[in-house]
C-alpha positions as CSV (number, residue, x, y, z in Angstrom):
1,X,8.4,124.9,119.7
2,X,6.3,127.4,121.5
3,X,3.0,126.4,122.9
4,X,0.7,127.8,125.1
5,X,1.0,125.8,129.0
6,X,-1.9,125.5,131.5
7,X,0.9,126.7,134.6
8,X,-1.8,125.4,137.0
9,X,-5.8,125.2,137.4
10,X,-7.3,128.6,137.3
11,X,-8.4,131.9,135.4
12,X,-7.4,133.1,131.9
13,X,-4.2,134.0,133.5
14,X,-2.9,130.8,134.2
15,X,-2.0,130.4,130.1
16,X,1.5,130.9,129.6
17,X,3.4,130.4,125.8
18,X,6.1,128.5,126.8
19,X,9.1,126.9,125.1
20,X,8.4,122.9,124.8
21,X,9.7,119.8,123.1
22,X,8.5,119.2,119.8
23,X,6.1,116.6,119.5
24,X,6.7,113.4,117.5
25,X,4.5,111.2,114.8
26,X,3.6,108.2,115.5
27,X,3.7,105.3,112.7
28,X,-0.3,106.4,112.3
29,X,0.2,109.8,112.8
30,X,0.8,113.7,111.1
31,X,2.9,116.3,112.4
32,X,1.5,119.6,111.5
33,X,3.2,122.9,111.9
34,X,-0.1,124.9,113.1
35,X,-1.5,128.2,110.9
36,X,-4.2,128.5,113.4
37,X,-6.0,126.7,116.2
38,X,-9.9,127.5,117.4
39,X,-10.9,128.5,121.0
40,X,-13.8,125.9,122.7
41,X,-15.7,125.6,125.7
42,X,-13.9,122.6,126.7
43,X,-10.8,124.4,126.6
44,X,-11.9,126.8,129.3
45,X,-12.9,123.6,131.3
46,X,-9.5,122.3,130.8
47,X,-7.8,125.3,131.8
48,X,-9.8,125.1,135.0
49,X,-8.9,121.4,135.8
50,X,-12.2,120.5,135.1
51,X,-12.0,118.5,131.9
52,X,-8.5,116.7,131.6
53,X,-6.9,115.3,128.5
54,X,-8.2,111.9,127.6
55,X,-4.8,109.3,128.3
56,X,-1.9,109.9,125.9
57,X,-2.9,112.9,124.1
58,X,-1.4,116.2,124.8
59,X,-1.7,117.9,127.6
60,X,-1.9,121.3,125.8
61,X,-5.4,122.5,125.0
62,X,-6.5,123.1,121.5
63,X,-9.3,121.0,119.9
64,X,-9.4,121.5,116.4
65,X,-6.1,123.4,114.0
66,X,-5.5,123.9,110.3
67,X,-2.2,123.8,108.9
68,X,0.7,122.4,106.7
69,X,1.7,119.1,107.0
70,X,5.7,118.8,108.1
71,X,6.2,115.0,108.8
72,X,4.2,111.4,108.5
73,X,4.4,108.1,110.1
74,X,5.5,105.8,108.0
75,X,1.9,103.5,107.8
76,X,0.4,106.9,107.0
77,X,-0.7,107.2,103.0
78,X,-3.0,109.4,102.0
79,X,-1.1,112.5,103.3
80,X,2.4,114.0,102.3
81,X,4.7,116.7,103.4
82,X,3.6,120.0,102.2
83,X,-0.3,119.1,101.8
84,X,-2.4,121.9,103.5
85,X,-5.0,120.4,105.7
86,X,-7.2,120.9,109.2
87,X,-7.7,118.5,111.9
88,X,-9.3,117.3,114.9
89,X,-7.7,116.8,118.0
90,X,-7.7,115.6,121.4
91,X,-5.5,118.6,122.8
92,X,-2.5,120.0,121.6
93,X,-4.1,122.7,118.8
94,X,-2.8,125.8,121.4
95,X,1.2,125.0,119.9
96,X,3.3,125.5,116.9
97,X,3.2,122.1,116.0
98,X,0.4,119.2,116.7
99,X,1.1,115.2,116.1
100,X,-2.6,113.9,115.2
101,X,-4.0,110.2,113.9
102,X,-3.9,110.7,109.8
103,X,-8.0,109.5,110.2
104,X,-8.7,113.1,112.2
105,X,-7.3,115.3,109.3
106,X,-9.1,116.5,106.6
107,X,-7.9,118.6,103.6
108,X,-8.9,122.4,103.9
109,X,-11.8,122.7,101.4
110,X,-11.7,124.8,98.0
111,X,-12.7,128.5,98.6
112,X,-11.6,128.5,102.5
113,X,-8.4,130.3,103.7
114,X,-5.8,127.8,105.6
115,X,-6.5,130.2,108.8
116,X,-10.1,130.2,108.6
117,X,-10.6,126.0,108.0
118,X,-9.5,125.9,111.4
119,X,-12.8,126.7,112.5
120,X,-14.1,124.0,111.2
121,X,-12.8,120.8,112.4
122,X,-14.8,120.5,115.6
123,X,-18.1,122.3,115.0
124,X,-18.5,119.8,111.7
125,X,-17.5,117.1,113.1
126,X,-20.0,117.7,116.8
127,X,-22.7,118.7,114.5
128,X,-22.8,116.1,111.8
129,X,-22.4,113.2,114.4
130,X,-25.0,114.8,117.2
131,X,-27.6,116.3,114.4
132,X,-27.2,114.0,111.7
133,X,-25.6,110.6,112.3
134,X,-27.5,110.3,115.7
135,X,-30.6,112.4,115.6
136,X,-30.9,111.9,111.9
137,X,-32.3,115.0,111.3
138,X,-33.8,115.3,107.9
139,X,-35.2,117.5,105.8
140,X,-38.8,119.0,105.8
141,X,-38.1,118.8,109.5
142,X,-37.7,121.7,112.7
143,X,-35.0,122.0,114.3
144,X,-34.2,124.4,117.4
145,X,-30.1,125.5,118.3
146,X,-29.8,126.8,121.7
147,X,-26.5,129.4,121.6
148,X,-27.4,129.8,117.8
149,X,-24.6,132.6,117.6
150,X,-22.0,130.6,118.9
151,X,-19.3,128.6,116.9
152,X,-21.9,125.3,117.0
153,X,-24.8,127.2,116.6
154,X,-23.6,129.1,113.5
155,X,-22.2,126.4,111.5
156,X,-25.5,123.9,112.7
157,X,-27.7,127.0,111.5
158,X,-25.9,126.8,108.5
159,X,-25.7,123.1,107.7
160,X,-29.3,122.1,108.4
161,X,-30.7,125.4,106.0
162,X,-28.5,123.3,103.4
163,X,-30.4,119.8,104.5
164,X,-34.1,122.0,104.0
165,X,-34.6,122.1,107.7
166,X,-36.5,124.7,109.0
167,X,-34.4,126.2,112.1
168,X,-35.2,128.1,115.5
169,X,-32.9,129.6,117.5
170,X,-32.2,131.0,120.7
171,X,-29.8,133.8,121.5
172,X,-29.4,136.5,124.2
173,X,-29.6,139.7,121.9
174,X,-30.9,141.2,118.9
175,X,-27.2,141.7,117.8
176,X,-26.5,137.7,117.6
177,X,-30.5,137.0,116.4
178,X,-30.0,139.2,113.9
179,X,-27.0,137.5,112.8
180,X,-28.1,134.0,113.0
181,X,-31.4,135.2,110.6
182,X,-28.8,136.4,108.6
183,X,-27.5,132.9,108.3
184,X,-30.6,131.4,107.5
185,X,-32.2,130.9,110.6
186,X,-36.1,130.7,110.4
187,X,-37.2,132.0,113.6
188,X,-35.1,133.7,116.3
189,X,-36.5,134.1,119.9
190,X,-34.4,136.0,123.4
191,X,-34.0,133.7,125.7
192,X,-34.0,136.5,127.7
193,X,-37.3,138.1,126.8
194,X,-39.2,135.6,125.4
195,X,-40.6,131.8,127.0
196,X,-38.7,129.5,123.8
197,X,-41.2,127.1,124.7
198,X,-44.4,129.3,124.2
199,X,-42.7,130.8,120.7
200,X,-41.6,127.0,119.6
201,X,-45.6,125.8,120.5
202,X,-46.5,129.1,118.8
203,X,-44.3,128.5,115.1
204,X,-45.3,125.1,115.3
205,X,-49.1,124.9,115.5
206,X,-48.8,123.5,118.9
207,X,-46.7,120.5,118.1
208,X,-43.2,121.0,118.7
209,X,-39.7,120.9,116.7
210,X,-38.3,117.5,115.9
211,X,-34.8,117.9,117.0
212,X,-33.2,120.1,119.9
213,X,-29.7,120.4,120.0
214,X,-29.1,121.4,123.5
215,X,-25.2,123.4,125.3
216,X,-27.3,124.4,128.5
217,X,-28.1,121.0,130.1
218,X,-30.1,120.9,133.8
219,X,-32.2,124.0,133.8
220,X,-33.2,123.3,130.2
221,X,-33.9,119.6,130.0
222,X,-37.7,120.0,131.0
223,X,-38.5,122.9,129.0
224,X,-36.9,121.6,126.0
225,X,-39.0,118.1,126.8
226,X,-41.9,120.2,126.7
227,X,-40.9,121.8,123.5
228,X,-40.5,118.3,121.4
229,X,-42.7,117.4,118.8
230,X,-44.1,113.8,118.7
231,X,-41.0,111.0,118.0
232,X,-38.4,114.5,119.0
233,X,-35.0,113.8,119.7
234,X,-33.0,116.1,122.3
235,X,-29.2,115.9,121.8
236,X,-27.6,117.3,125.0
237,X,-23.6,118.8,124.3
238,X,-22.7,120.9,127.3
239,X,-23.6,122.0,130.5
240,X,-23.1,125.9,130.5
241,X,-26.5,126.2,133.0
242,X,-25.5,122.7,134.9
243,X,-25.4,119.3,135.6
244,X,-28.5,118.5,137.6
245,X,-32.4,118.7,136.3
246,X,-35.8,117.5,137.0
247,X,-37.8,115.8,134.5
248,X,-41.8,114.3,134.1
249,X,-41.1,111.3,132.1
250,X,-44.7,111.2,131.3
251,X,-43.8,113.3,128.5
252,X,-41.2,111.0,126.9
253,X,-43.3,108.2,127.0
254,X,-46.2,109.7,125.7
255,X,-44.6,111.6,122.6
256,X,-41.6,108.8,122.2
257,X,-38.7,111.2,122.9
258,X,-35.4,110.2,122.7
259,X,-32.9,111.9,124.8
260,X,-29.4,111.6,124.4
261,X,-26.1,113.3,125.5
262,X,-22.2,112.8,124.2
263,X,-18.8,114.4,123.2
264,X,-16.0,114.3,120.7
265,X,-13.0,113.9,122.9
266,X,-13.2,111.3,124.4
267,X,-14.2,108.8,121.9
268,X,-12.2,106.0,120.3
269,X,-9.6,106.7,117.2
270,X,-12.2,104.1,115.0
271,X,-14.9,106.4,116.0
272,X,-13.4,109.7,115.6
273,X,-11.8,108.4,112.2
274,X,-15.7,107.9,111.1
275,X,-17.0,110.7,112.1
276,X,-14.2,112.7,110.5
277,X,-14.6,110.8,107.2
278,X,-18.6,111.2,107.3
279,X,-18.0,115.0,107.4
280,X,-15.7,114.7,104.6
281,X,-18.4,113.0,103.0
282,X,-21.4,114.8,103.7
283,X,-20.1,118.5,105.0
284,X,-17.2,119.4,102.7
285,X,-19.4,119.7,99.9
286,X,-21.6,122.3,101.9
287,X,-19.0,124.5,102.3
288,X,-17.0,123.9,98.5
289,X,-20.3,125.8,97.1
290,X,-20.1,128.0,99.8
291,X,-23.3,127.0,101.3
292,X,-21.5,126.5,104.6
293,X,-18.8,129.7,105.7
294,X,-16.5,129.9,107.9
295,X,-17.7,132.3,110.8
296,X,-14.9,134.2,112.8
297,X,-15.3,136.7,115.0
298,X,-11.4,137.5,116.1
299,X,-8.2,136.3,115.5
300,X,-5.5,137.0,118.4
301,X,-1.8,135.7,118.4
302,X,-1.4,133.0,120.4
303,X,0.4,134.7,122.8
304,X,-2.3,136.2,123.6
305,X,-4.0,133.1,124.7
306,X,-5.7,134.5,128.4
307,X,-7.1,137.3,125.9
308,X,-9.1,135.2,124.1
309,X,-10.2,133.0,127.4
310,X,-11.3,136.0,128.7
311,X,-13.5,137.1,125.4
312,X,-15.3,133.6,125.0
313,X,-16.3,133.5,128.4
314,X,-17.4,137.0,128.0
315,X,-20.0,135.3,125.6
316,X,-19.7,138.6,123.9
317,X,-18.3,136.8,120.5
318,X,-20.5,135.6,117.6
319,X,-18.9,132.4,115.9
320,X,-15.4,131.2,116.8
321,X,-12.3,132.6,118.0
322,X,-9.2,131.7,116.4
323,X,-5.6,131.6,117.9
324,X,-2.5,132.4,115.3
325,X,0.9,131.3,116.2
């Protein structure tokens, strides 16, 4: 098969479609011959050496894929050959064909084309565990998305309008604000022109939102302390401003904040199996009405991988990428 090779740490140019072996399912496992695969952040980590493959999985990048099953372990039962599904994975998704744990895939809901369910996968599966399973954020309360026009900030704008959240996002022009109020979202603020603390203390009588969810990291954490409503949860998911911040605990203590911080890919089959089958659960039905849609900016031939590198770090997309084999 043909899958796209990180030739050695570096820029977009360092992507190269190669001809590899084909991968093999395990007893547990699905082979799926790929229709499309999703571009992440963490891929363009990986591709700079920063954020290697957790042990065992592939060492091609690729997160999330949609596709048609082609072979199954033999202590796999709920799928069969033929069956047209999306998954989440560890690595791999940037390939013809992906071997993935049968608890990772899910069937491509009603109403959604096999390409576009490859957006899916990971956005539902970091929102509903972050947001939901771990913030438990419920309706009647405020939520704020920083990135709201990116792949997780359109599908979490999306998903807490259908829990009756009221949402607030940030964004760095009028072009993706006025997309993500086209989504649903309740108040829209620049980053860039505006202070999102000031506007969220504004919209909010002076109290706050009740749940951050947070891809900026250091340079944020105070701010968004500061912007918290009493018992406020922050959910940190990425680091695109840094690592490192200062913070006046006086604030957590005195409000009861909760701050936490995690990722997909490096969690345990069990764990990922949950998650996976909570979405099922709770976000498949979202997007069978079509409460939740798929949102996808571009889709570029996989050997055009570097291309697409090059666009998402561009930040000039609104929603996700997609690769095509």
């Amino acid at each position: 098969m043909k899958a796209v090779v990180i030739t050695a740490p570096g820029g977009p140019e360092v992507l190269q479609l190669q001809q590899v072996d084909d991968p093999i399912a395990q007893d547990d496992e699905v082979l799926i011959r790929v229709e499309a695969t999703a571009l992440n952040r963490a891929d363009t980590l990986q591709r700079k050496g920063l954020h290697p493959p957790p042990k065992g999985s592939s060492q091609y990048p690729g997160l999330e894929c949609s596709g048609t099953v082609e072979a199954v372990g033999k202590s796999v039962t709920r799928w069969k050959v033929g069956d047209q599904v999306c998954a989440l994975l560890s690595g791999g998704g940037y390939a013809e064909k992906v071997a993935v744990p049968a608890g990772q895939v899910l069937p491509v809901p009603p109403g959604v084309t096999l390409k576009d369910a490859a957006s899916f996968p990971e956005v539902a599966c970091t929102v509903w565990s972050t947001v939901f399973m771990m913030s438990r954020l419920s309706a009647g309360e405020t939520f704020l998305i920083h990135g709201g026009s990116s792949g997780i900030g359109t599908f979490a704008i999306q998903m807490a309008k259908y829990q009756g959240v009221k949402v607030f996002v940030t964004a760095g022009n009028e072009e993706k604000l006025a997309y993500c109020k086209d989504l649903g979202a309740d108040v829209c603020i620049n980053y860039k022109t505006e202070d999102f603390v000031a506007r969220v203390k504004e919209e909010t009588g002076g109290k706050g939102v009740d749940v951050i969810l947070d891809n900026v990291g250091g340079p944020y954490l105070q701010r968004n302390i500061d912007s918290l409503n009493v018992d406020g949860r922050l959910f940190v998911i990425g680091f695109m401003g840094g690592t490192v911040g200062q913070v006046n605990l006086g604030g957590l203590l005195a409000r009861r904040l909760t701050v936490q911080a995690a990722g997909l890919r490096n969690r345990s089959l069990e764990n990922k199996a949950q998650i996976v089958s909570d979405v099922e659960k709770n976000v498949w039905p979202a997007i069978m009405t079509g409460k939740v849609k798929p949102v996808v900016y571009k889709y570029v031939p996989l050997s055009e991988a570097a291309e697409a590198h090059k666009l998402m770090e561009s930040s000039e997309h609104i929603g996700k990428i997609l690769l095509v084999p």
